[in-house]
N, C-alpha and C positions, 0 to 999 in steps of 0.2 A: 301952907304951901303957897308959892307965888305963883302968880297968872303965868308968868315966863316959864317957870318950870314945869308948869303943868300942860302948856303949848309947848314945851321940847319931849315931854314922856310921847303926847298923845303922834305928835310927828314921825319921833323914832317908832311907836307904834304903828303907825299906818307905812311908816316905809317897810317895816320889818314881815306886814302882810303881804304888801308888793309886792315883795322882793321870794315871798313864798308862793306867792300866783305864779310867777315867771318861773319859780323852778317846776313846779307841779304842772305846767303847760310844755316845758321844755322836757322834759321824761315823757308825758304823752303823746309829744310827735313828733319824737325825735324819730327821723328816716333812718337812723344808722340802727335801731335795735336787733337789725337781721344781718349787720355788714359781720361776713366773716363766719359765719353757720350755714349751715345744709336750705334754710329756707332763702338764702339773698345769692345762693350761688347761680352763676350763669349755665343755662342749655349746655349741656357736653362736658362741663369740666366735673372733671372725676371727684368724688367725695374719699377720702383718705382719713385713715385710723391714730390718732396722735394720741392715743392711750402709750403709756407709758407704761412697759409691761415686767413685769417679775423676771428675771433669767429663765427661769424654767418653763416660762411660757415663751419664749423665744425660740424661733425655729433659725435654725443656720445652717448653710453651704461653706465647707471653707476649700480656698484653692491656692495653690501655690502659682506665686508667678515669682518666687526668687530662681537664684543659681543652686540654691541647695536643696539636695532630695530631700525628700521626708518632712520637708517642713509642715506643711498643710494636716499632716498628720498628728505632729508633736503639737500643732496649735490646735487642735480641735480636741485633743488630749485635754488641753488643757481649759477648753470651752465647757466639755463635760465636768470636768472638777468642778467647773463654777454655775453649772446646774442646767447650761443651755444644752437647748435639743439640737444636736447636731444632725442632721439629714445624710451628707453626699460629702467626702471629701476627695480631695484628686489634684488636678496639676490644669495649671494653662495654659495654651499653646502661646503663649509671647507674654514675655520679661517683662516685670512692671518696676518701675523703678522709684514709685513712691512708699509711704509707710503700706500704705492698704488702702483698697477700693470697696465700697459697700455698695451691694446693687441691689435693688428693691422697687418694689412697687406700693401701690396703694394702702392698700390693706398692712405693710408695715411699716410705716413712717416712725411710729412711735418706737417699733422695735432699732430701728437703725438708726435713732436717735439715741438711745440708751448706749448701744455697740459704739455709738463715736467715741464715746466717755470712755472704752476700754484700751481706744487709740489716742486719748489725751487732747480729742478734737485734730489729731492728724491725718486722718483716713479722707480720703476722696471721695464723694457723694455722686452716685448716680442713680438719680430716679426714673421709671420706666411708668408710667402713666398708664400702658397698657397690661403691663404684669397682674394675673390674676394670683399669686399663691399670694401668701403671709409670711414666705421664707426671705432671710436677709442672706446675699450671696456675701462672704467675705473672704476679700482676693489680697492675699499677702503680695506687698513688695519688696524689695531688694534692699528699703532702708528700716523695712519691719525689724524690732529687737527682740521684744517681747509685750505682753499685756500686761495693762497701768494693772500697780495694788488694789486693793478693793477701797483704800484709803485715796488713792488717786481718782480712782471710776468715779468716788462720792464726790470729792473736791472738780471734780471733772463736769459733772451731771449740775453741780452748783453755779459753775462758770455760764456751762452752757442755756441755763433758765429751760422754762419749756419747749416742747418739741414743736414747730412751727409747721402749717401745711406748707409744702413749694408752691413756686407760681404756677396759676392755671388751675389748680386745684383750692375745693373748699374741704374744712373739716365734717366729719363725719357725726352726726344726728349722737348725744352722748346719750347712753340706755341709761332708765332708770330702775 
């Protein structure tokens, strides 16, 4: 073997160490290993549940805010079919005029994330930072038709990738 070849292995050799000191030193301090968990979140901001839950572990309100009776009720009909815990159905006092409103707190982010995927990502998101239950309020509107297939929910829940914390808030501590 030549002198030359033997000064380019040992080179590429010593850069190929470098270059693993640099990463082995960049993974040990790297600042960001708490960005975005229960340990790097700031004083006051609420820690929220983005498990992503089974139907049947899903707690639901549903409320009519179309022109037609009964609606609130044929939909929760039909939330039970599909294995959710339905809590409280009834009516709301002022007309909503989009597909549907999810309202939620903390403790179910992940749930009202899964329920977007039943409105095909059409539903309106309102989080309440102070909400103590784990129930997702959903508030039918006037251009609600009916809930996606279970083939759409899927292709739906695939769109939307995982369940994100909102702003202000960090994710919650995952149990092992």
């Amino acid at each position: 073997m030549s002198f030359a070849r033997v000064r380019a292995l040992v080179v590429v050799g010593l850069l190929a160490v470098v270059a693993l000191v640099f990463v082995v030193v960049a993974v040990l301090k790297d600042s960001q290993g708490t960005a975005g968990t229960a340990a790097a979140c700031p004083d006051g901001w609420p820690l929220v549940d983005l498990r992503l839950r089974e139907q049947k572990d899903v707690k639901i309100n549903v409320y009519n805010a179309t022109d037609e009776a009964g609606r609130a009720g044929s939909v929760a009909d039909d939330f039970r079919n599909r294995k959710f815990q339905v809590k409280k159905v009834g009516n709301e006092t002022k007309a909503f005029d989009g597909v549907a409103e999810l309202r939620f707190g903390p403790k179910a982010v992940g749930s009202a994330h899964l329920l977007r995927a039943y409105f095909l990502n059409e539903a309106n998101q309102k989080f309440d930072p102070k909400r103590k239950d784990d129930v997702v309020d959903v508030v039918l509107g006037n251009q609600f038709q009916q809930l996606a297939t279970t083939t759409e929910v899927n292709q739906s829940l695939g769109d939307l990738g995982a369940p994100q914390a909102p702003t202000g808030t960090c994710p919650m501590p995952i149990e092992k």
